[in-house]
LONU-530641 format. One record per residue: residue in three letters; z, x negated, y of N, C-alpha, C in turn. Coordinates in steps of 0.001 Angstrom, whole numbers, plus 500000, padded with zeros to 6 digits. Example, Ala and Ser with C-alpha at 12.3 -4.5 7.8 and 13.67 -1.06 7.14 Angstrom:
! residues 2
r ALA; n.w 507800; n.u 486810; n.v 494310; ca.w 507800; ca.u 487700; ca.v 495500; c.w 507800; c.u 486800; c.v 496700
r SER; n.w 507080; n.u 487150; n.v 497750; ca.w 507140; ca.u 486330; ca.v 498940; c.w 507870; c.u 487100; c.v 500030
//
This chain:
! residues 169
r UNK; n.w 581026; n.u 283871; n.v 131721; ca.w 580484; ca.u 283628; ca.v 133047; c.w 581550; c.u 282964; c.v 133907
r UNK; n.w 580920; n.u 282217; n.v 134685; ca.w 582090; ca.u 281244; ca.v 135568; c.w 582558; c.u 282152; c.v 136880
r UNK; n.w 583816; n.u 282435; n.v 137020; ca.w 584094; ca.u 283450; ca.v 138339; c.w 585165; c.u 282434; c.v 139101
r UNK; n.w 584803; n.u 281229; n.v 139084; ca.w 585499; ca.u 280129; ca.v 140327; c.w 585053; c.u 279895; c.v 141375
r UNK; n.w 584855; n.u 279160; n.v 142067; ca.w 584108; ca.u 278917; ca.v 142847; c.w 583298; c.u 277977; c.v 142772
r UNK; n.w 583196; n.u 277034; n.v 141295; ca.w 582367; ca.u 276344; ca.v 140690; c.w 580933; c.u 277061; c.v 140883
r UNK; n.w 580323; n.u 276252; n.v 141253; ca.w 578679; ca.u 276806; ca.v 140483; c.w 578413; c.u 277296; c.v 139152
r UNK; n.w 577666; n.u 278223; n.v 139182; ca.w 577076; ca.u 277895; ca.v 137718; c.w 576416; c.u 277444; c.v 137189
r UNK; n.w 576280; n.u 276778; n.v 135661; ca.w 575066; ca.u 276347; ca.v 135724; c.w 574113; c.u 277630; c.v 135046
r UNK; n.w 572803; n.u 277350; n.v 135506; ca.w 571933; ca.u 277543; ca.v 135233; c.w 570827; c.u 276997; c.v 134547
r UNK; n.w 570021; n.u 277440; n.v 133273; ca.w 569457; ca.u 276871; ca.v 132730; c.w 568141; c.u 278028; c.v 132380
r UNK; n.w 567035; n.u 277256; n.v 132145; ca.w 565643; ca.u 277854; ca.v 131171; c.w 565488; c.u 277403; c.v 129839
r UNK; n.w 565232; n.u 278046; n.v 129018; ca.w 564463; ca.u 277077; ca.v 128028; c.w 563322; c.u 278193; c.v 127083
r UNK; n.w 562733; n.u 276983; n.v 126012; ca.w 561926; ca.u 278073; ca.v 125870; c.w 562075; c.u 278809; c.v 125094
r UNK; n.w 562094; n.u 279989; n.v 124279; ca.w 562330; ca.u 280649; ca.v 123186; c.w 562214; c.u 280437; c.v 121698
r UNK; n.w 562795; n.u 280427; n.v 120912; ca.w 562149; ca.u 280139; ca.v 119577; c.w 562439; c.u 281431; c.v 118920
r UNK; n.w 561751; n.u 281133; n.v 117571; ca.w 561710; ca.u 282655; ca.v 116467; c.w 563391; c.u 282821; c.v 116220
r UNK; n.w 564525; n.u 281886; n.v 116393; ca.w 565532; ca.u 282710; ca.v 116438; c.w 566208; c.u 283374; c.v 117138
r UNK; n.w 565347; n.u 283772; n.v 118268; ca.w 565724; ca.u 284253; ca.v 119613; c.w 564855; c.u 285405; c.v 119693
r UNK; n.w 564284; n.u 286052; n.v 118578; ca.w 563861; ca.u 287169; ca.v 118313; c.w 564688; c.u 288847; c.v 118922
r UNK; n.w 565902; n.u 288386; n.v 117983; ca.w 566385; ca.u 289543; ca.v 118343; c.w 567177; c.u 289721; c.v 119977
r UNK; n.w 567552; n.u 288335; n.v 120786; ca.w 567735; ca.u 288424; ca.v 121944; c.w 566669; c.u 289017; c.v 122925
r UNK; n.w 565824; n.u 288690; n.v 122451; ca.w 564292; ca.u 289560; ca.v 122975; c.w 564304; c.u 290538; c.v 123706
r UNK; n.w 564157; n.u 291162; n.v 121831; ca.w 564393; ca.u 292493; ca.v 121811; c.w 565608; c.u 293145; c.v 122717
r UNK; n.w 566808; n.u 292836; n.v 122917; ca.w 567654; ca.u 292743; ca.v 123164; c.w 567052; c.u 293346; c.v 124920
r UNK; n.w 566871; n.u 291738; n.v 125357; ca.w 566595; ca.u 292100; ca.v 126807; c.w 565295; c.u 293269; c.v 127206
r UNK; n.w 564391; n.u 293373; n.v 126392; ca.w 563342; ca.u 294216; ca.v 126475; c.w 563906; c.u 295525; c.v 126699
r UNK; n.w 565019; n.u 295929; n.v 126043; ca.w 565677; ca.u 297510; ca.v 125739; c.w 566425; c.u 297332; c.v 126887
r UNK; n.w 567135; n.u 296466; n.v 127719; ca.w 567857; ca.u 296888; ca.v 128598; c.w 567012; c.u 296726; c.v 129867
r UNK; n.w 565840; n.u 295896; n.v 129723; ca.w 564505; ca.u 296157; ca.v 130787; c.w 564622; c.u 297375; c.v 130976
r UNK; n.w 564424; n.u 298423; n.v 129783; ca.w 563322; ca.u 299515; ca.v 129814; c.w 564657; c.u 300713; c.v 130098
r UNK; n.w 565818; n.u 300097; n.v 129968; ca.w 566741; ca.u 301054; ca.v 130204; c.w 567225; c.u 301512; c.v 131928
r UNK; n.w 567078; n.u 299888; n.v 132575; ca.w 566924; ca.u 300291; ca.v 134002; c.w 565644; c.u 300566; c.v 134829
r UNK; n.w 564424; n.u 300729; n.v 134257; ca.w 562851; ca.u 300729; ca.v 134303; c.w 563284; c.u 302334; c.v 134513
r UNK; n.w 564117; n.u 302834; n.v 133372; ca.w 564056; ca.u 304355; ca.v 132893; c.w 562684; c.u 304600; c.v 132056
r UNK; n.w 562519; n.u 303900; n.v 131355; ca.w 561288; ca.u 303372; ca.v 130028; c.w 561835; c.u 303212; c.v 128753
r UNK; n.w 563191; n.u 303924; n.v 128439; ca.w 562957; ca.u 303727; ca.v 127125; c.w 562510; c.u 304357; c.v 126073
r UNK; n.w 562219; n.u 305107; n.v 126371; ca.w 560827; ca.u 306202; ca.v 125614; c.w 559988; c.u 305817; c.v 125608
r UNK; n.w 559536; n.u 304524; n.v 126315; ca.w 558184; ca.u 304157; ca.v 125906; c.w 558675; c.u 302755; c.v 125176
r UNK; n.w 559339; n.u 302193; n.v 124696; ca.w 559881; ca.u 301183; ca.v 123844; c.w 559852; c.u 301440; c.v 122091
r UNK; n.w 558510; n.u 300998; n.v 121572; ca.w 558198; ca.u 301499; ca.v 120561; c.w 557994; c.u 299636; c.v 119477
r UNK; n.w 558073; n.u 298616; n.v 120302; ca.w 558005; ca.u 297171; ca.v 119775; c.w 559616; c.u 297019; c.v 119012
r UNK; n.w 559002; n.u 296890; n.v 117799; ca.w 560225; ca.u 296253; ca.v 116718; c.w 560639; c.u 294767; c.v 116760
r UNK; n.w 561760; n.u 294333; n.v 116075; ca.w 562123; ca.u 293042; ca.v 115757; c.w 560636; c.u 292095; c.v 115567
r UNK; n.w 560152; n.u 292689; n.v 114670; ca.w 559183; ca.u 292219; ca.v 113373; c.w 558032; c.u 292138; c.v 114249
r UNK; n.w 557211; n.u 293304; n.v 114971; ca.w 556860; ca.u 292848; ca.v 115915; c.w 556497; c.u 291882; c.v 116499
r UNK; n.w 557368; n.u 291378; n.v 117288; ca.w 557699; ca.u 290642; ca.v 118688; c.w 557382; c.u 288794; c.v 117868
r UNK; n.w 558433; n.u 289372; n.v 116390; ca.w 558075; ca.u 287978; ca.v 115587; c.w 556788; c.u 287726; c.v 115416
r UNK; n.w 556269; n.u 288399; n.v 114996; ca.w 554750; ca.u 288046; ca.v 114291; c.w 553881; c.u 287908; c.v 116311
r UNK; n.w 554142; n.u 288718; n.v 117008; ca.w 553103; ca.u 288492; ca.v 118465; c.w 553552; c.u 286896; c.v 119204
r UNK; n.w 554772; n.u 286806; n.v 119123; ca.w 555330; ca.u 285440; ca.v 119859; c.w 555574; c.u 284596; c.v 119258
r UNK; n.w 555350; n.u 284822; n.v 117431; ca.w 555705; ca.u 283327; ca.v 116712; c.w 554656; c.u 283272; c.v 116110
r UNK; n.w 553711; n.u 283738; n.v 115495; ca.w 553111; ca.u 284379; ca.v 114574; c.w 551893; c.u 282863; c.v 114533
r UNK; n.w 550747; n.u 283260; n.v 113943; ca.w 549495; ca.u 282166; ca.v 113729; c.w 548973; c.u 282241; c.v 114997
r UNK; n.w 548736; n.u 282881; n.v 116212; ca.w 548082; ca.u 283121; ca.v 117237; c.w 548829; c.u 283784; c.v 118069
r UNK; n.w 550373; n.u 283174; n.v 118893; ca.w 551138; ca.u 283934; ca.v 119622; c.w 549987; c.u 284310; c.v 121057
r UNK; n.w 550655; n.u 285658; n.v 120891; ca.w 549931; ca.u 286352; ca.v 122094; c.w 550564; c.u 286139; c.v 123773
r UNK; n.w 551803; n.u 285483; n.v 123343; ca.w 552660; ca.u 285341; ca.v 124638; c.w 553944; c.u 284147; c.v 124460
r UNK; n.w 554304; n.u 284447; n.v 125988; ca.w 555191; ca.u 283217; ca.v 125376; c.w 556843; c.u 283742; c.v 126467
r UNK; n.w 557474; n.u 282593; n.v 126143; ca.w 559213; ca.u 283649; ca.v 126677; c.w 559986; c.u 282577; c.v 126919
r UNK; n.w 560859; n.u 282612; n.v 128454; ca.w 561852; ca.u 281883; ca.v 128851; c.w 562195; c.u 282195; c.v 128535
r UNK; n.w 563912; n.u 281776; n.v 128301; ca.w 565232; ca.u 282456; ca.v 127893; c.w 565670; c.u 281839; c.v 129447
r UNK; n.w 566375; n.u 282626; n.v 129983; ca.w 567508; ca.u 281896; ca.v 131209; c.w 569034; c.u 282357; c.v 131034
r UNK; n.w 569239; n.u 281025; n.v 131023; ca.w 570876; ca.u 281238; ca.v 131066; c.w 571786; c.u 280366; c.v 131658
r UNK; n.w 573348; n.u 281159; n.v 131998; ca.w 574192; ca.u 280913; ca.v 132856; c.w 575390; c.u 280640; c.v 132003
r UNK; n.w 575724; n.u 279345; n.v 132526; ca.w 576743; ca.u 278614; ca.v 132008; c.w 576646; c.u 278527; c.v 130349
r UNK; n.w 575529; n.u 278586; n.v 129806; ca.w 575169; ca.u 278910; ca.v 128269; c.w 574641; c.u 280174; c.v 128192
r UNK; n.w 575062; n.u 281094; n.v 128775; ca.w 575036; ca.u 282568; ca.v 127793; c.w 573840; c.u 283036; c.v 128517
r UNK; n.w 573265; n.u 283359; n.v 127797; ca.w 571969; ca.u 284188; ca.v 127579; c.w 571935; c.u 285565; c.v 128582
r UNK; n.w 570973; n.u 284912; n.v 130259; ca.w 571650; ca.u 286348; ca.v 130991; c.w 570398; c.u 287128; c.v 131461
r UNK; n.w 569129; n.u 286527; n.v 130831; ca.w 568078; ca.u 286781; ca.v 131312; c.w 566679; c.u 286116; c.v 130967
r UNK; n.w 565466; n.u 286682; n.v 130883; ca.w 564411; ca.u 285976; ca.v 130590; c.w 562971; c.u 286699; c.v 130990
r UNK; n.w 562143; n.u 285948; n.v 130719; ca.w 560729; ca.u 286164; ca.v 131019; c.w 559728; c.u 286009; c.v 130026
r UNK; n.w 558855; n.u 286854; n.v 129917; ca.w 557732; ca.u 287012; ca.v 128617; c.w 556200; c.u 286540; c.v 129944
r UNK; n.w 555520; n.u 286171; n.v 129643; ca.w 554274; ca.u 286074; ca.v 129820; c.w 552864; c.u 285367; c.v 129276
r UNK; n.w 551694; n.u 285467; n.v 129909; ca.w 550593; ca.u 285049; ca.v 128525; c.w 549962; c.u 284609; c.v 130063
r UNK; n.w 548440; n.u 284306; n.v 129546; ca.w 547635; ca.u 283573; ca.v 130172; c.w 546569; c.u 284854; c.v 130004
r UNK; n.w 545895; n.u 284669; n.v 131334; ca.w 544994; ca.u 285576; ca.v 131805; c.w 543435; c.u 284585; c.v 131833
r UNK; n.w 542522; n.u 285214; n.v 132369; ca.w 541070; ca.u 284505; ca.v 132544; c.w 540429; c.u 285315; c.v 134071
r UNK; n.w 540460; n.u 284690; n.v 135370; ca.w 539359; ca.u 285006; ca.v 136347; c.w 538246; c.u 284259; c.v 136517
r UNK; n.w 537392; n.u 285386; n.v 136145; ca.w 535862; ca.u 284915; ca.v 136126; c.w 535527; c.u 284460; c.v 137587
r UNK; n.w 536222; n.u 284801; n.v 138992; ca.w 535867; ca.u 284694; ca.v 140122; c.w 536556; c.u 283112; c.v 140371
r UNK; n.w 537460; n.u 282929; n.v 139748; ca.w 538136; ca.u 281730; ca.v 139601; c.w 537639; c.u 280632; c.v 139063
r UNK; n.w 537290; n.u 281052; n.v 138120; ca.w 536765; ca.u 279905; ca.v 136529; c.w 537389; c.u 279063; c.v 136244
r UNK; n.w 538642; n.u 280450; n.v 136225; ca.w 540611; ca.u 279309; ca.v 135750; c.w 540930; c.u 281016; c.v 135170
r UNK; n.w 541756; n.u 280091; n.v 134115; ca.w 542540; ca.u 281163; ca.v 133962; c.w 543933; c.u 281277; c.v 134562
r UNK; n.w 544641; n.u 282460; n.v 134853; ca.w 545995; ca.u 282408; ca.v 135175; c.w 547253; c.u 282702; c.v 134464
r UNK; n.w 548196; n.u 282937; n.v 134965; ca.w 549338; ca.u 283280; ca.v 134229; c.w 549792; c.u 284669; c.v 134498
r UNK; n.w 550059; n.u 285573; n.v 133596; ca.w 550350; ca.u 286440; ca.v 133828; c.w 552024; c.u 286931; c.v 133234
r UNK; n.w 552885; n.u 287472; n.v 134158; ca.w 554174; ca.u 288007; ca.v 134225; c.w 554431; c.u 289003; c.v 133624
r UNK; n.w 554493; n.u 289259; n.v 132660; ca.w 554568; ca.u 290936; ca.v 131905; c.w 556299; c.u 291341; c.v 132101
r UNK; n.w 556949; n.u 290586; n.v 132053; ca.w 558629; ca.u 291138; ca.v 132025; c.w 559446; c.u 290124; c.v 132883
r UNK; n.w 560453; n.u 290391; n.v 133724; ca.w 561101; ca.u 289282; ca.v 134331; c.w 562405; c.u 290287; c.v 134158
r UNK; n.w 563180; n.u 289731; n.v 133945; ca.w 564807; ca.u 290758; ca.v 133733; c.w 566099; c.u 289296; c.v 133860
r UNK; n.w 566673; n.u 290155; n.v 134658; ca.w 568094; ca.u 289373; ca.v 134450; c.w 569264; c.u 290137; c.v 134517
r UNK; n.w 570153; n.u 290214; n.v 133235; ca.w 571522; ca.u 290985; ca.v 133291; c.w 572104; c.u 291122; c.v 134245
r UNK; n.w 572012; n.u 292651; n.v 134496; ca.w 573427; ca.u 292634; ca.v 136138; c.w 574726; c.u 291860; c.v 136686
r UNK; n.w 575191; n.u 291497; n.v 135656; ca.w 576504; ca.u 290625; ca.v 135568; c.w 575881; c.u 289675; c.v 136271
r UNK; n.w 575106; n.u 288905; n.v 136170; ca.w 574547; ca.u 287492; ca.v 136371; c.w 573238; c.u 287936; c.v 137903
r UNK; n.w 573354; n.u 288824; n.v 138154; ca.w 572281; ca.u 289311; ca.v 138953; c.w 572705; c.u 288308; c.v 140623
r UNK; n.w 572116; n.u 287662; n.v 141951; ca.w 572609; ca.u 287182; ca.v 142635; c.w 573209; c.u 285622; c.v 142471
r UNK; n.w 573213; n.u 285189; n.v 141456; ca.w 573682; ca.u 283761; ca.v 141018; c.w 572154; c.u 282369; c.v 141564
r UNK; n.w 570718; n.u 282878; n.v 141690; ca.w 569755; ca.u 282273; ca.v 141621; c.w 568596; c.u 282324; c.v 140173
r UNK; n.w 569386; n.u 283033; n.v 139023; ca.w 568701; ca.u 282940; ca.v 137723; c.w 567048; c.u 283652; c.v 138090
r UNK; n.w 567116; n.u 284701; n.v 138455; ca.w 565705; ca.u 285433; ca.v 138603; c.w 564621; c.u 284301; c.v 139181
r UNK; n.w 565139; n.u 283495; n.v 140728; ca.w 564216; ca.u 282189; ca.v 141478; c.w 564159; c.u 281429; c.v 140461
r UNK; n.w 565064; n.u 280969; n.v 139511; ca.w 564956; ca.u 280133; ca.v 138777; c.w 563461; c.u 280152; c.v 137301
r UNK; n.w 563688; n.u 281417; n.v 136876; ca.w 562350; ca.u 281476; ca.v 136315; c.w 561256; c.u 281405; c.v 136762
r UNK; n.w 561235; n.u 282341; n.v 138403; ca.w 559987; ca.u 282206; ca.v 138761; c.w 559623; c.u 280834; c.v 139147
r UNK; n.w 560299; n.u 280011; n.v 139570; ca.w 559513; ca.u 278769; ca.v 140176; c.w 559147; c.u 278091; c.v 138904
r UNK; n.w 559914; n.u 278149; n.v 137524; ca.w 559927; ca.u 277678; ca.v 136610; c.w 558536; c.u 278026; c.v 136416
r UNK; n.w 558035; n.u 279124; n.v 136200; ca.w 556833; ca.u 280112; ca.v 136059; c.w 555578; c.u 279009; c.v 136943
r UNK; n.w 555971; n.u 279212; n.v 138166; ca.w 554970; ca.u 278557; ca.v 138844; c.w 554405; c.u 277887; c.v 138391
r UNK; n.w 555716; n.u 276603; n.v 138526; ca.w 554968; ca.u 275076; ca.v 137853; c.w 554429; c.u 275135; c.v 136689
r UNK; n.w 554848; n.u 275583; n.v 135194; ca.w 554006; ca.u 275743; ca.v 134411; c.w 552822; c.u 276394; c.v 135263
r UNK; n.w 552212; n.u 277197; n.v 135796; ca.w 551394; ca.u 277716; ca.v 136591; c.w 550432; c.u 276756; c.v 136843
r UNK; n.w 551309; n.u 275756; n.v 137773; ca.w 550320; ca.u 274502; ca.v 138423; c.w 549659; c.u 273430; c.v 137040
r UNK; n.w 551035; n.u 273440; n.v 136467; ca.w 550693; ca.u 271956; ca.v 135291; c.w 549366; c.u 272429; c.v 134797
r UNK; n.w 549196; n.u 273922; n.v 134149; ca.w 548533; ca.u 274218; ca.v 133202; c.w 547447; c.u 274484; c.v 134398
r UNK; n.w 547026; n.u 274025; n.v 135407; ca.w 545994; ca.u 274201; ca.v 136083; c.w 545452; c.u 275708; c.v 136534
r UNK; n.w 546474; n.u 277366; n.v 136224; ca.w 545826; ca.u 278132; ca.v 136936; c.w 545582; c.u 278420; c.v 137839
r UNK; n.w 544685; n.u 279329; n.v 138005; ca.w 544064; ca.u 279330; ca.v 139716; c.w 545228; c.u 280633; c.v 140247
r UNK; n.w 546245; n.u 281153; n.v 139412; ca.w 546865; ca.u 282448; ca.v 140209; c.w 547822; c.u 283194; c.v 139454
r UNK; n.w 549338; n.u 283356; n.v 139581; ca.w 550379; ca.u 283705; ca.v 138821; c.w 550833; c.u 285052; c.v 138770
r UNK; n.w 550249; n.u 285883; n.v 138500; ca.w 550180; ca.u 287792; ca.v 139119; c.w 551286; c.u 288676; c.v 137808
r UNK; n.w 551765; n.u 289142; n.v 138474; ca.w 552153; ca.u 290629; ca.v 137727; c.w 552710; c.u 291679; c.v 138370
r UNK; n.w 552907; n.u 292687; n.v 137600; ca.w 553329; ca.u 294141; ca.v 138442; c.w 554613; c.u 294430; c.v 139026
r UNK; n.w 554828; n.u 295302; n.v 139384; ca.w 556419; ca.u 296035; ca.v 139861; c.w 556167; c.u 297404; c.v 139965
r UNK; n.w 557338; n.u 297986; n.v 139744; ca.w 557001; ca.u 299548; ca.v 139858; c.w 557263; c.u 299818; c.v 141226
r UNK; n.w 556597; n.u 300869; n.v 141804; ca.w 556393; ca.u 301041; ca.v 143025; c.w 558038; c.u 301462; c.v 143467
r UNK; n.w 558997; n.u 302040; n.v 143022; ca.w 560224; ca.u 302657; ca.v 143577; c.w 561109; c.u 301196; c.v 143296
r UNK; n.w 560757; n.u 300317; n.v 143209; ca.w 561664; ca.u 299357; ca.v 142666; c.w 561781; c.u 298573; c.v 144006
r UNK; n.w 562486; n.u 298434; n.v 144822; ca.w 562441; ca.u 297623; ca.v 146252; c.w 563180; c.u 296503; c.v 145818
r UNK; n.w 564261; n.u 296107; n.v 145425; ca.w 565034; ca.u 295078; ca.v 145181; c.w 564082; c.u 294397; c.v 144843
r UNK; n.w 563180; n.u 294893; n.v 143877; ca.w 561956; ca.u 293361; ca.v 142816; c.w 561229; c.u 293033; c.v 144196
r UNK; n.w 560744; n.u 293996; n.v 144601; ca.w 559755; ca.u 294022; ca.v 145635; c.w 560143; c.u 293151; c.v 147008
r UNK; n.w 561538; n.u 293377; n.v 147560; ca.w 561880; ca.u 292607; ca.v 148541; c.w 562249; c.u 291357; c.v 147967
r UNK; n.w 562286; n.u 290805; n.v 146690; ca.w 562825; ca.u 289355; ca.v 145873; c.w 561520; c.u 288754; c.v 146214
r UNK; n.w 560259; n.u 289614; n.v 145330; ca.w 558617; ca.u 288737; ca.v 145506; c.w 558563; c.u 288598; c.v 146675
r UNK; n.w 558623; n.u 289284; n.v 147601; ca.w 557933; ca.u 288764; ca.v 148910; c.w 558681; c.u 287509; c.v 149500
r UNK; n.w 560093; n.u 287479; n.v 149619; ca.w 560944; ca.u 286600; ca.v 149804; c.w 560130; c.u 285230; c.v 148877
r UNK; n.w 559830; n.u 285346; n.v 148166; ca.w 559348; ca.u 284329; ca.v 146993; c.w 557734; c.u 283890; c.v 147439
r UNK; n.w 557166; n.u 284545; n.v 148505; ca.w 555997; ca.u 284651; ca.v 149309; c.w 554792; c.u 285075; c.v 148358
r UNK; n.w 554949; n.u 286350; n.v 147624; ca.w 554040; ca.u 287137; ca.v 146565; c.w 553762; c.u 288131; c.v 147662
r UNK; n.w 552150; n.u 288826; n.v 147698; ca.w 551639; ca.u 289872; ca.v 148270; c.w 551375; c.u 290446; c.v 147307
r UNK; n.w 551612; n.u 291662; n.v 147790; ca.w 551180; ca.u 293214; ca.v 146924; c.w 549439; c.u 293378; c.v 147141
r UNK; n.w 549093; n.u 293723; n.v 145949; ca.w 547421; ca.u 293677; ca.v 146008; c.w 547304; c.u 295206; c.v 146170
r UNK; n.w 547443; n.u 295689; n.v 147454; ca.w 547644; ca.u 297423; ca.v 147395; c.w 545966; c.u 298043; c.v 147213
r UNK; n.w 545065; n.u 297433; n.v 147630; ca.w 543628; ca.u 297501; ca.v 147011; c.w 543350; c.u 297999; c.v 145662
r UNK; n.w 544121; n.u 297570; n.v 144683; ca.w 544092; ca.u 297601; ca.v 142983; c.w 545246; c.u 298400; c.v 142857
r UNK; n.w 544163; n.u 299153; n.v 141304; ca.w 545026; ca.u 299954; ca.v 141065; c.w 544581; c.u 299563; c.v 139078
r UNK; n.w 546457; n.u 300066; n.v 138478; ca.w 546055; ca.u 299366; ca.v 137591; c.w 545452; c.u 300703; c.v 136603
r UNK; n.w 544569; n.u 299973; n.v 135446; ca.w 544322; ca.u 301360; ca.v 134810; c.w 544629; c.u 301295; c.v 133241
r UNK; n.w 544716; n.u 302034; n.v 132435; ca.w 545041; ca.u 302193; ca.v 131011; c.w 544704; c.u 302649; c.v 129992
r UNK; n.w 543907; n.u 302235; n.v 128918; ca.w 544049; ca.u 303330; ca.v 127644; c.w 545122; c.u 302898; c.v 127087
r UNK; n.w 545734; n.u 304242; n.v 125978; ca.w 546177; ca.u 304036; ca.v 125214; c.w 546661; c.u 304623; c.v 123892
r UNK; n.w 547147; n.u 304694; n.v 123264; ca.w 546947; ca.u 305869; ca.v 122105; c.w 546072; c.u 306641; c.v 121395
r UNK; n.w 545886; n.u 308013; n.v 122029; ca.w 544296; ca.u 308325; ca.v 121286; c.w 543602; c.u 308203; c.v 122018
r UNK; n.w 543750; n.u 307782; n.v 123190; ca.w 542577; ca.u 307917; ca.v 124320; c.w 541936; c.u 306258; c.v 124091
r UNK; n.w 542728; n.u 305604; n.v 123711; ca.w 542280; ca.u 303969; ca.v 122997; c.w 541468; c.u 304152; c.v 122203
r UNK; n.w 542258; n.u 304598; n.v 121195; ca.w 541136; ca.u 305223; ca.v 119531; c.w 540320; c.u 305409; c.v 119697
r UNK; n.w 539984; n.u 306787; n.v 120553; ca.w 538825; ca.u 307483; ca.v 120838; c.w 537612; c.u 306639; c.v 121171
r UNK; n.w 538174; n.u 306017; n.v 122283; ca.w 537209; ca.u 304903; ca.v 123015; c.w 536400; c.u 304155; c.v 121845
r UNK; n.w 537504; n.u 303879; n.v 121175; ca.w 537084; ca.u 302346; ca.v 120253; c.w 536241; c.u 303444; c.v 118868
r UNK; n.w 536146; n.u 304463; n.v 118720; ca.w 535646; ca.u 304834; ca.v 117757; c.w 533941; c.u 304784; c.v 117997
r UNK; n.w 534104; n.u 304870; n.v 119661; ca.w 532784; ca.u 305573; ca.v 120529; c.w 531383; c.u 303688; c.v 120424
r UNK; n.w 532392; n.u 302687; n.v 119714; ca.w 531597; ca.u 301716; ca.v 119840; c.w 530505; c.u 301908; c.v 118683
r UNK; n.w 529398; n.u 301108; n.v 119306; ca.w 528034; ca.u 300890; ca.v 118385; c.w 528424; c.u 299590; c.v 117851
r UNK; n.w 528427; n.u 299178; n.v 116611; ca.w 528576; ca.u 298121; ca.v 116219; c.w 527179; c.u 297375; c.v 116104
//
């Protein structure tokens, strides 16, 4: 990392399958300041087969400073029927503390955007945890509103199963 008074540079790009295990990598130290890593159950192998695979389910910046790998973003594409666009959706945004304050975090999101615009969606949404103010005072700064109306909801595990057993085929 550059500690002159040089800039740094900053860069995006997009991920490839050998950037698997950097992933992973950033996902675990997501979930480590989330206080989520008990719920971190996605392997190497995984992540390969969902983001490289015949039908990637998502897709992943890498961002980095002065070269090194200090941060990145996972997201997929959504569908509003009220829209009759689909959007983009934000599932992970993380940037290493070291590198935290440099611009890298603005840098994905606007990055985010414009893919946003190019690809024609009507709306670029994702979550934050409610105790998290730093994310929270970054989005708004970034001119994101909180949809405090919605609330999000979940199956998962056996309560998924269950559900899915309960279908009539």
């Amino acid at each position: 990392m550059n500690t002159g008074t040089v800039q740094p540079v900053l860069s995006i790009r997009t991920a490839t399958p050998v950037d698997v295990p950097l992933i992973h990598q950033f996902i675990l130290e997501l979930a480590e300041y989330e206080r989520l890593t008990h719920a971190v159950v996605a392997r190497e192998c995984d992540l390969q087969a969902q983001l490289f695979g015949e039908h990637p389910a998502a897709e992943v910046l890498i961002g980095e400073v002065d070269g090194e790998p200090a941060g990145f973003a996972l997201f997929f594409h959504t569908f509003s029927t009220f829209l009759g666009k689909r959007g983009l959706y934000l599932e992970d945004l993380y940037v290493r503390p070291t590198f935290r304050g440099l611009g890298l975090g603005r840098h994905l999101m606007t990055t985010l955007a414009r893919l946003a615009v190019q690809r024609d969606c009507g709306r670029f949404e994702w979550s934050v945890l409610d105790w998290n103010q730093p994310a929270i005072d970054f989005y708004r700064q970034l001119g994101a509103v909180g949809m405090d109306d919605w609330t999000v909801q979940r199956l998962e595990g056996p309560a998924l199963a269950a559900l899915a057993a309960r279908a009539e085929l």
